[in-house]
PDB file with SEQRES, HELIX, SHEET and CRYST1 records, atoms N, CA, C and O in Angstrom:
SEQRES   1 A   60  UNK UNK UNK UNK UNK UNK UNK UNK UNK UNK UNK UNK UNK          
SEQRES   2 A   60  UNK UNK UNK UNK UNK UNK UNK UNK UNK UNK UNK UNK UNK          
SEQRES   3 A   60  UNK UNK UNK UNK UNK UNK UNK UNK UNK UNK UNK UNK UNK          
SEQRES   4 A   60  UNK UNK UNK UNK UNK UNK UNK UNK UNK UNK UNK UNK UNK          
SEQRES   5 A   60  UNK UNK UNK UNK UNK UNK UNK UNK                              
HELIX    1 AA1 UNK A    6  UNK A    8  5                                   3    
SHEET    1 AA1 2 UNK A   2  UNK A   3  0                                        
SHEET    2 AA1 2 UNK A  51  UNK A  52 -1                                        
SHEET    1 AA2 2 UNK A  19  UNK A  23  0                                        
SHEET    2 AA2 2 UNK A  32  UNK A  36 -1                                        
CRYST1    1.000    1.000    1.000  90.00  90.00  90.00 P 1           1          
ATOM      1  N   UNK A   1     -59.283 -16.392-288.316  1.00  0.00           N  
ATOM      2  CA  UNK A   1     -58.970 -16.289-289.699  1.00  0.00           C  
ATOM      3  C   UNK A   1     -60.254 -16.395-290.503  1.00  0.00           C  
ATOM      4  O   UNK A   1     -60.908 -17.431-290.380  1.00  0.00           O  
ATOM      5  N   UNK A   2     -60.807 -15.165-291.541  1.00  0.00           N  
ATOM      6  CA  UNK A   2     -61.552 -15.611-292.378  1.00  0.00           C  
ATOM      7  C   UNK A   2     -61.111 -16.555-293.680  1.00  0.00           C  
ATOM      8  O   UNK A   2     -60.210 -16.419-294.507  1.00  0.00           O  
ATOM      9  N   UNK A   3     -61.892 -17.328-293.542  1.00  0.00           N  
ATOM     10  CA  UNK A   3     -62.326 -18.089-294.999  1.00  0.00           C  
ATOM     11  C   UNK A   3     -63.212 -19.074-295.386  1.00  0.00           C  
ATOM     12  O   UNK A   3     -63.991 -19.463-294.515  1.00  0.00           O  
ATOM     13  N   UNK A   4     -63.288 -19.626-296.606  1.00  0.00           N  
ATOM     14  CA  UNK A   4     -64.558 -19.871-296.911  1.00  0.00           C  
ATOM     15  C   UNK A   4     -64.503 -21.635-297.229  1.00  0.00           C  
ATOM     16  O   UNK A   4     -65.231 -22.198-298.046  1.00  0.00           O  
ATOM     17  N   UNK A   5     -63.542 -22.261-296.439  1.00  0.00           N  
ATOM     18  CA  UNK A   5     -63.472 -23.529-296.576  1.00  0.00           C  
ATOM     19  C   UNK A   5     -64.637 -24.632-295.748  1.00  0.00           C  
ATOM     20  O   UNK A   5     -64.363 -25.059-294.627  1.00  0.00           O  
ATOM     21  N   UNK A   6     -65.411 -24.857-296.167  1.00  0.00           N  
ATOM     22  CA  UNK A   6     -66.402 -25.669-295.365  1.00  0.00           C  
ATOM     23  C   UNK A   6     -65.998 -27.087-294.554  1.00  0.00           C  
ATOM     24  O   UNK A   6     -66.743 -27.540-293.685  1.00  0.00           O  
ATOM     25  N   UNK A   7     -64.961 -27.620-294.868  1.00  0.00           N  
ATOM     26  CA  UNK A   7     -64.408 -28.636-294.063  1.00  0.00           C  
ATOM     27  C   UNK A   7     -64.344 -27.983-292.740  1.00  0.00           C  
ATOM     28  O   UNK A   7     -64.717 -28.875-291.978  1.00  0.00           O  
ATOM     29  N   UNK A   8     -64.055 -26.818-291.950  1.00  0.00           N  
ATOM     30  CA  UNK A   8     -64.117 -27.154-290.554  1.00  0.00           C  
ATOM     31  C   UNK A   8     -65.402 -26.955-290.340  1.00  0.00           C  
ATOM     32  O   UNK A   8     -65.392 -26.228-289.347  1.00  0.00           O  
ATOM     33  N   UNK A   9     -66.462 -27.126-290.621  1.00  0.00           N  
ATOM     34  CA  UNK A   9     -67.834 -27.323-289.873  1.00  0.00           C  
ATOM     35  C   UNK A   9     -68.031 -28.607-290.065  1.00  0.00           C  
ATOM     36  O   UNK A   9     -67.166 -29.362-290.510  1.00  0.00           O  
ATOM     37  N   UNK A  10     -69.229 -28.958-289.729  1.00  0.00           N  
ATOM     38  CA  UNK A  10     -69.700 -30.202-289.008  1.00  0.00           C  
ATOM     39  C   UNK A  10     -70.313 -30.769-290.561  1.00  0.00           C  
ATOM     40  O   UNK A  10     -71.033 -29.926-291.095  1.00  0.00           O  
ATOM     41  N   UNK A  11     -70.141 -32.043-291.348  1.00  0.00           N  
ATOM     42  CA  UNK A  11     -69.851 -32.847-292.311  1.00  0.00           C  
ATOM     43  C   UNK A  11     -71.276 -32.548-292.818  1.00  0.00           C  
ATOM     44  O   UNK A  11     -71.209 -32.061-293.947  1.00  0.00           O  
ATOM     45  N   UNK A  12     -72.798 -32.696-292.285  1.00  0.00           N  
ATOM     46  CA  UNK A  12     -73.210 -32.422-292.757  1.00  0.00           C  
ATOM     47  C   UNK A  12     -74.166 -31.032-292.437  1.00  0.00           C  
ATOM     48  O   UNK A  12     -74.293 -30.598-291.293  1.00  0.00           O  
ATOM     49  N   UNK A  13     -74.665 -30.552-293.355  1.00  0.00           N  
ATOM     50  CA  UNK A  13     -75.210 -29.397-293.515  1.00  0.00           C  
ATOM     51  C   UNK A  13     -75.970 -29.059-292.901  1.00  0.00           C  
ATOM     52  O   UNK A  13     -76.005 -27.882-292.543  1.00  0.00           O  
ATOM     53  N   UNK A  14     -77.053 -30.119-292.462  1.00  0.00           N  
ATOM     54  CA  UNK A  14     -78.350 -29.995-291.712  1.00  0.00           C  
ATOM     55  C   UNK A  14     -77.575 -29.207-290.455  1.00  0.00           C  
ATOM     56  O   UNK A  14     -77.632 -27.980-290.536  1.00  0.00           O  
ATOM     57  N   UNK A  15     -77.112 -29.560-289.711  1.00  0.00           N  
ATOM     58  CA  UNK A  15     -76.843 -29.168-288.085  1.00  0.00           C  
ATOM     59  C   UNK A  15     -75.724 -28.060-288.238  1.00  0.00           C  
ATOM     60  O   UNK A  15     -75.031 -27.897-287.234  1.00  0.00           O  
ATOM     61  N   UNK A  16     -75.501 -27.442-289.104  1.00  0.00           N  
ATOM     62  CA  UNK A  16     -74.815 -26.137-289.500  1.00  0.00           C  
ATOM     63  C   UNK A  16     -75.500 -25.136-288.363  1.00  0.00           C  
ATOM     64  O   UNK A  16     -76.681 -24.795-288.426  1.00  0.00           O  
ATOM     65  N   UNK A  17     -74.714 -24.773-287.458  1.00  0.00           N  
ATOM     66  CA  UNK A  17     -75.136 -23.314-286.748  1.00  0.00           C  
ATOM     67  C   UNK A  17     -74.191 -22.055-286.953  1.00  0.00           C  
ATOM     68  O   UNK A  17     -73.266 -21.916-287.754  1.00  0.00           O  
ATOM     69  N   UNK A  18     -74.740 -21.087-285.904  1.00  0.00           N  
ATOM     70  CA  UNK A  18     -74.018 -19.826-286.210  1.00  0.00           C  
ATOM     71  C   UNK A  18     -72.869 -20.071-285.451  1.00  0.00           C  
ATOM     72  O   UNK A  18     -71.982 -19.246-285.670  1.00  0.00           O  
ATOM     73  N   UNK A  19     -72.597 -20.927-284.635  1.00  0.00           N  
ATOM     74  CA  UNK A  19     -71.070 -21.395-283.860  1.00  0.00           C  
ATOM     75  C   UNK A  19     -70.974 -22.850-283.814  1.00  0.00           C  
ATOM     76  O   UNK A  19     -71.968 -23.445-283.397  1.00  0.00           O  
ATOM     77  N   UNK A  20     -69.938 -23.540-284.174  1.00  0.00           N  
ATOM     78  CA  UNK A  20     -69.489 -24.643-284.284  1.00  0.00           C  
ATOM     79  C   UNK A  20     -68.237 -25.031-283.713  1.00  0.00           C  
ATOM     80  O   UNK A  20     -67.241 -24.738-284.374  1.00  0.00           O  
ATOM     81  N   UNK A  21     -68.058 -25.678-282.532  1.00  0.00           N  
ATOM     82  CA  UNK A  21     -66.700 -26.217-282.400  1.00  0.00           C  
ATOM     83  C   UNK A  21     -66.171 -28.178-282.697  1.00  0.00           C  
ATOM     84  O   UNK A  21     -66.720 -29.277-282.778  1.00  0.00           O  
ATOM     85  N   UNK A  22     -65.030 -27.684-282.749  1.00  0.00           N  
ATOM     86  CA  UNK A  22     -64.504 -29.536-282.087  1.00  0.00           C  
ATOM     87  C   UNK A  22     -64.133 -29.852-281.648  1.00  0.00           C  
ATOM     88  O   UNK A  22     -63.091 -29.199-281.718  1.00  0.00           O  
ATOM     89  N   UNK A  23     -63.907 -30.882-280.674  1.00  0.00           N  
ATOM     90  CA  UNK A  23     -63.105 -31.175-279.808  1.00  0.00           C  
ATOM     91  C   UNK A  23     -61.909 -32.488-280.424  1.00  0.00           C  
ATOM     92  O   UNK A  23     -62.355 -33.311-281.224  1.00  0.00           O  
ATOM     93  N   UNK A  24     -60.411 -32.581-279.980  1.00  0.00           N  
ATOM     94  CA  UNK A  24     -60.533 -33.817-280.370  1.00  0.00           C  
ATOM     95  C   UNK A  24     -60.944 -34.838-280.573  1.00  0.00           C  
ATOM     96  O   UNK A  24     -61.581 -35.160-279.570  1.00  0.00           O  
ATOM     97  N   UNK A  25     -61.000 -36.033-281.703  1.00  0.00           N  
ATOM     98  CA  UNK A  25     -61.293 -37.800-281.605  1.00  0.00           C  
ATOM     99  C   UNK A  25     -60.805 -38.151-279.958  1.00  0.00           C  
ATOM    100  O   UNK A  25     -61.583 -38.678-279.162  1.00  0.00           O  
ATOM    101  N   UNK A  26     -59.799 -37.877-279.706  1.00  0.00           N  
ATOM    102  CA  UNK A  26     -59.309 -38.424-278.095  1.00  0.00           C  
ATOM    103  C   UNK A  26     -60.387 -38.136-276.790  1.00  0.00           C  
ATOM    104  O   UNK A  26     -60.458 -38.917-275.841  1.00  0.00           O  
ATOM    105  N   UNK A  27     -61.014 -37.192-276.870  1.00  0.00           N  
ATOM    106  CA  UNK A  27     -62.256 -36.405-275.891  1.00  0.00           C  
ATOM    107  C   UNK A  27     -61.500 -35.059-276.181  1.00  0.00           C  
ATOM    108  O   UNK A  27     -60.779 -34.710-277.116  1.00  0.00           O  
ATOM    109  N   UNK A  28     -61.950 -34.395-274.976  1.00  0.00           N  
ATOM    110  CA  UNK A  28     -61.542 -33.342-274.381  1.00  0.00           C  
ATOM    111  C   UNK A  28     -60.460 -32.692-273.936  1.00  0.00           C  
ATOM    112  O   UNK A  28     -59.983 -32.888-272.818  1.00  0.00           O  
ATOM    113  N   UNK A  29     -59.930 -31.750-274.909  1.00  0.00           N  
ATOM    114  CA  UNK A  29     -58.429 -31.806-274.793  1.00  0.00           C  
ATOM    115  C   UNK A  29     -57.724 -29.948-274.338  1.00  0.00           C  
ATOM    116  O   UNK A  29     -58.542 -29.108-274.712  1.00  0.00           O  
ATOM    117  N   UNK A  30     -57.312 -29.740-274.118  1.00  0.00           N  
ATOM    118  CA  UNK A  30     -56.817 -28.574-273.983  1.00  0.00           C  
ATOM    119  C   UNK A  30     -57.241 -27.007-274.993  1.00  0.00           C  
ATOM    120  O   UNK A  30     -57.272 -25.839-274.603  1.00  0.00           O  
ATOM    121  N   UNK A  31     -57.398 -27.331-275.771  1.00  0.00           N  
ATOM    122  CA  UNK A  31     -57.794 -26.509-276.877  1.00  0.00           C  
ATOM    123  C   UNK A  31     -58.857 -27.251-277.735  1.00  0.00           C  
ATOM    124  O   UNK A  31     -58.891 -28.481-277.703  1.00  0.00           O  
ATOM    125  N   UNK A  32     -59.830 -26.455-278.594  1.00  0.00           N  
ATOM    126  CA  UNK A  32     -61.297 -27.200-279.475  1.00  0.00           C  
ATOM    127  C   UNK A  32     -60.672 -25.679-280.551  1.00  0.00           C  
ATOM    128  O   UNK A  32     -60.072 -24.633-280.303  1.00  0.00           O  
ATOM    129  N   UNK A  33     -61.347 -26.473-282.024  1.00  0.00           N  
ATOM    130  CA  UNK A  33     -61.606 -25.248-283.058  1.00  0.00           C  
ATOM    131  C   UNK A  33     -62.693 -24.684-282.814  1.00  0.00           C  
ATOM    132  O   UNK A  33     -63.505 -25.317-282.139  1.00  0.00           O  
ATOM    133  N   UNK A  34     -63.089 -23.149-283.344  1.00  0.00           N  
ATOM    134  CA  UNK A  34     -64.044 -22.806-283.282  1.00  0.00           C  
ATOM    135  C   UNK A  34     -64.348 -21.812-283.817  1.00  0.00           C  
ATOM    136  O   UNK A  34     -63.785 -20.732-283.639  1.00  0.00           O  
ATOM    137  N   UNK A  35     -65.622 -22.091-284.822  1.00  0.00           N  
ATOM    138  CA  UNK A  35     -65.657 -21.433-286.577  1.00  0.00           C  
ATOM    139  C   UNK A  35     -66.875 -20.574-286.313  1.00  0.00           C  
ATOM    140  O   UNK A  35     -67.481 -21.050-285.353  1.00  0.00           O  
ATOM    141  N   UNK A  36     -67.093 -20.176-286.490  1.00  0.00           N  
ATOM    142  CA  UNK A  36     -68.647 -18.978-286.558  1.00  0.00           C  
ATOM    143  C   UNK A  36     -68.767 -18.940-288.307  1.00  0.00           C  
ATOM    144  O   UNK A  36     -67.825 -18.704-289.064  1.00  0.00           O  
ATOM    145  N   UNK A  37     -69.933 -19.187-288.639  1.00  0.00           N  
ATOM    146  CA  UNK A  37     -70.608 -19.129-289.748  1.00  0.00           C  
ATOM    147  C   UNK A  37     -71.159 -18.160-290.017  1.00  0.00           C  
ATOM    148  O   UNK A  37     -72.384 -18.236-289.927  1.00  0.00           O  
ATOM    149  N   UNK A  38     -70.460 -16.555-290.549  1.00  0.00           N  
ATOM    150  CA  UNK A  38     -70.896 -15.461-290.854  1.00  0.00           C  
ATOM    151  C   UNK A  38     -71.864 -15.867-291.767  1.00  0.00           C  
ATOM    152  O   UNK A  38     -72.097 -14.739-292.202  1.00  0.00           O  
ATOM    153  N   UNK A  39     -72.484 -16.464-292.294  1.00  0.00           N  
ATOM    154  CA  UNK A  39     -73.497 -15.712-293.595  1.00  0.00           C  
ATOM    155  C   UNK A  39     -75.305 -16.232-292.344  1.00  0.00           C  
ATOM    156  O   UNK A  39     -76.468 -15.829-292.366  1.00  0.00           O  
ATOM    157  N   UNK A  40     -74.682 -17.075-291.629  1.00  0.00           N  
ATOM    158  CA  UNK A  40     -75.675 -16.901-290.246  1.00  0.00           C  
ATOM    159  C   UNK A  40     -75.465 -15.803-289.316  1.00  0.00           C  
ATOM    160  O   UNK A  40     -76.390 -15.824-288.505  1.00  0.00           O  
ATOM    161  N   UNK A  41     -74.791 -15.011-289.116  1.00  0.00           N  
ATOM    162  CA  UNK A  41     -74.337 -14.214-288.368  1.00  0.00           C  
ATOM    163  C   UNK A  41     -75.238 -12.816-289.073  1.00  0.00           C  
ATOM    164  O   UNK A  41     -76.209 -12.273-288.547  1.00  0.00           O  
ATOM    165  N   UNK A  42     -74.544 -12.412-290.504  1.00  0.00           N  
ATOM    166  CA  UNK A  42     -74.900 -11.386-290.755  1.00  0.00           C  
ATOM    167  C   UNK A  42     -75.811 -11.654-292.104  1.00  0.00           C  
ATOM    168  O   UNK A  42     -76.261 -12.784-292.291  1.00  0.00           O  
ATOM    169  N   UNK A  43     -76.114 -10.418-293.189  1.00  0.00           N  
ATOM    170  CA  UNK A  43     -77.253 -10.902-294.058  1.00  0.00           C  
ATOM    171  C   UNK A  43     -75.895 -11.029-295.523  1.00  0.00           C  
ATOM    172  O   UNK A  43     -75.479 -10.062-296.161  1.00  0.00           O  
ATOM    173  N   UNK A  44     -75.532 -12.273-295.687  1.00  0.00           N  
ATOM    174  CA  UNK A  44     -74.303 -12.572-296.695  1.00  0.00           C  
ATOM    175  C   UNK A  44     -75.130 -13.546-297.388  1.00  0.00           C  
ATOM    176  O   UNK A  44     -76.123 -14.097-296.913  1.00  0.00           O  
ATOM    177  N   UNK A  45     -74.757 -13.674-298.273  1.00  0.00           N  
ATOM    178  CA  UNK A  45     -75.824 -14.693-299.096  1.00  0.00           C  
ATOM    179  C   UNK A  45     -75.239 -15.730-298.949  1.00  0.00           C  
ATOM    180  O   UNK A  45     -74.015 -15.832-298.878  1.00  0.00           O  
ATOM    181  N   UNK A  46     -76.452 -17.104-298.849  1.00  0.00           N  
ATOM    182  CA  UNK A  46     -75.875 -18.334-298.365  1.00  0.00           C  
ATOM    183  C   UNK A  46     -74.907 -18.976-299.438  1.00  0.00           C  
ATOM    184  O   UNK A  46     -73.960 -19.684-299.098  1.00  0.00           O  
ATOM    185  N   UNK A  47     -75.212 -18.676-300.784  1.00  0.00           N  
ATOM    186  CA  UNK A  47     -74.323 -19.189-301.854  1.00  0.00           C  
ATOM    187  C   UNK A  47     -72.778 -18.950-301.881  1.00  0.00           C  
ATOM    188  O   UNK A  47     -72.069 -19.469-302.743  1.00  0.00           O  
ATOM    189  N   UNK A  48     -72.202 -17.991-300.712  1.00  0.00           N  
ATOM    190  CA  UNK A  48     -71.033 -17.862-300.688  1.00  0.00           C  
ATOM    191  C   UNK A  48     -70.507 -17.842-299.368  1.00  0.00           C  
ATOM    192  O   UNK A  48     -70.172 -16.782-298.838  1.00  0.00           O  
ATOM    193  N   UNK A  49     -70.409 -18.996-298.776  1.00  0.00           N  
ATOM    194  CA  UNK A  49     -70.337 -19.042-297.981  1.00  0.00           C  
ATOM    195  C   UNK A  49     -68.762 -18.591-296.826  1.00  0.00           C  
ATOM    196  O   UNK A  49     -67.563 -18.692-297.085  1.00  0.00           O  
ATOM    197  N   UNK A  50     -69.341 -18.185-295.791  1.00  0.00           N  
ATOM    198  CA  UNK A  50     -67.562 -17.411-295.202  1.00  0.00           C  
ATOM    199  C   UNK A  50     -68.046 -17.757-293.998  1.00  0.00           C  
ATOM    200  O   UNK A  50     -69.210 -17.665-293.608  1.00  0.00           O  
ATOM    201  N   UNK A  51     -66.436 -18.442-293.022  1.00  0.00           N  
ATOM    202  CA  UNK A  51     -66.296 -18.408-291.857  1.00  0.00           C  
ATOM    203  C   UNK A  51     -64.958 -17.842-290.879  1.00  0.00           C  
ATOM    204  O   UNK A  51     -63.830 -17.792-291.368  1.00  0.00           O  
ATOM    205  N   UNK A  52     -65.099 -17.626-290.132  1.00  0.00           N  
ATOM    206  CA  UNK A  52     -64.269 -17.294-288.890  1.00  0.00           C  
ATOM    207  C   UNK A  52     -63.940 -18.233-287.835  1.00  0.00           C  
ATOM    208  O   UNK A  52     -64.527 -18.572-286.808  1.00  0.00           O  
ATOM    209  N   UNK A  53     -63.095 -18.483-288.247  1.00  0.00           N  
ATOM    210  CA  UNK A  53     -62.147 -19.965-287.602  1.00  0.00           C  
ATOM    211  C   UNK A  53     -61.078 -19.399-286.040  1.00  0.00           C  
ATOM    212  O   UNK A  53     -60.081 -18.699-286.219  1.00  0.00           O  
ATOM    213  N   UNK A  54     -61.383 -19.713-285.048  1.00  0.00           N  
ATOM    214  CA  UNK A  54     -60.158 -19.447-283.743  1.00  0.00           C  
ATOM    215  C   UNK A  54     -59.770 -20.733-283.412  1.00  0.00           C  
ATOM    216  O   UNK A  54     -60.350 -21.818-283.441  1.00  0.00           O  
ATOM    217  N   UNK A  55     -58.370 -20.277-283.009  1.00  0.00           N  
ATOM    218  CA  UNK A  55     -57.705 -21.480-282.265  1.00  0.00           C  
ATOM    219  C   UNK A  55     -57.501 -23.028-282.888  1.00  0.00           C  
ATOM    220  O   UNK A  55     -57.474 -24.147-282.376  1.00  0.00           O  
ATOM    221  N   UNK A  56     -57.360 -22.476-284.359  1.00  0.00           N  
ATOM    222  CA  UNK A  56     -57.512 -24.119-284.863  1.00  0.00           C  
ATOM    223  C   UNK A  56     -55.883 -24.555-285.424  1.00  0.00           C  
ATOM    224  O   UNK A  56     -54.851 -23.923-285.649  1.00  0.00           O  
ATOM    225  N   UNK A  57     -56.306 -26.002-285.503  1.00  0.00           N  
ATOM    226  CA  UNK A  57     -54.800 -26.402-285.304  1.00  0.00           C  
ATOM    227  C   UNK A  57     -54.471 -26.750-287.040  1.00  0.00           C  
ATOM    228  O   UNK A  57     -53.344 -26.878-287.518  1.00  0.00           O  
ATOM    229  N   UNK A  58     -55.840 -26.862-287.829  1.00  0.00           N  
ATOM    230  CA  UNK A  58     -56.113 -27.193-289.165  1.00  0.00           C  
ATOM    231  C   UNK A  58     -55.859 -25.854-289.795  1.00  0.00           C  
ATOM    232  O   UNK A  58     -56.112 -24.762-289.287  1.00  0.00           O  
ATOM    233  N   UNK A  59     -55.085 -26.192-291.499  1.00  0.00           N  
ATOM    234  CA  UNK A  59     -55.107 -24.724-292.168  1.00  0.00           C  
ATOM    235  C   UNK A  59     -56.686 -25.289-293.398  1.00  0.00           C  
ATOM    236  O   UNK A  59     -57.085 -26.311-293.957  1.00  0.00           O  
ATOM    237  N   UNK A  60     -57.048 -23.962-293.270  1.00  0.00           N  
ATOM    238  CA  UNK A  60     -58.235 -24.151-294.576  1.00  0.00           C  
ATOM    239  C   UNK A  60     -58.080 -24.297-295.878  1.00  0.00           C  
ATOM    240  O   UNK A  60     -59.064 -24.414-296.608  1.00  0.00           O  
TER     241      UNK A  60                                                      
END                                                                             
């Protein structure tokens, strides 16, 4: 799903990559989210930021 909600990446900004997952608080669980940070991906300007979210159990 695209969109441009920054809560599923990682809280802070610094360690922002072009792929990000999570796993549950519990460990390692059957399924992880996993967001790709298009404006790292392609040339999108960072001020608007858009991602591509799979397999997540969260709505944006």
């Amino acid at each position: 799903m695209l969109h441009a909600d920054p809560s599923l990446m990682p809280r802070s900004r610094k360690v922002w990559s072009s792929w990000s997952y999570v796993e549950p608080k519990t460990g390692p669980g059957d399924r992880i989210d996993l967001t790709y940070w298009m404006n790292s991906l392609q040339p999108i300007p960072q001020d608007d930021p858009l991602f591509v979210t799979l397999n997540t159990t969260r709505d944006p």
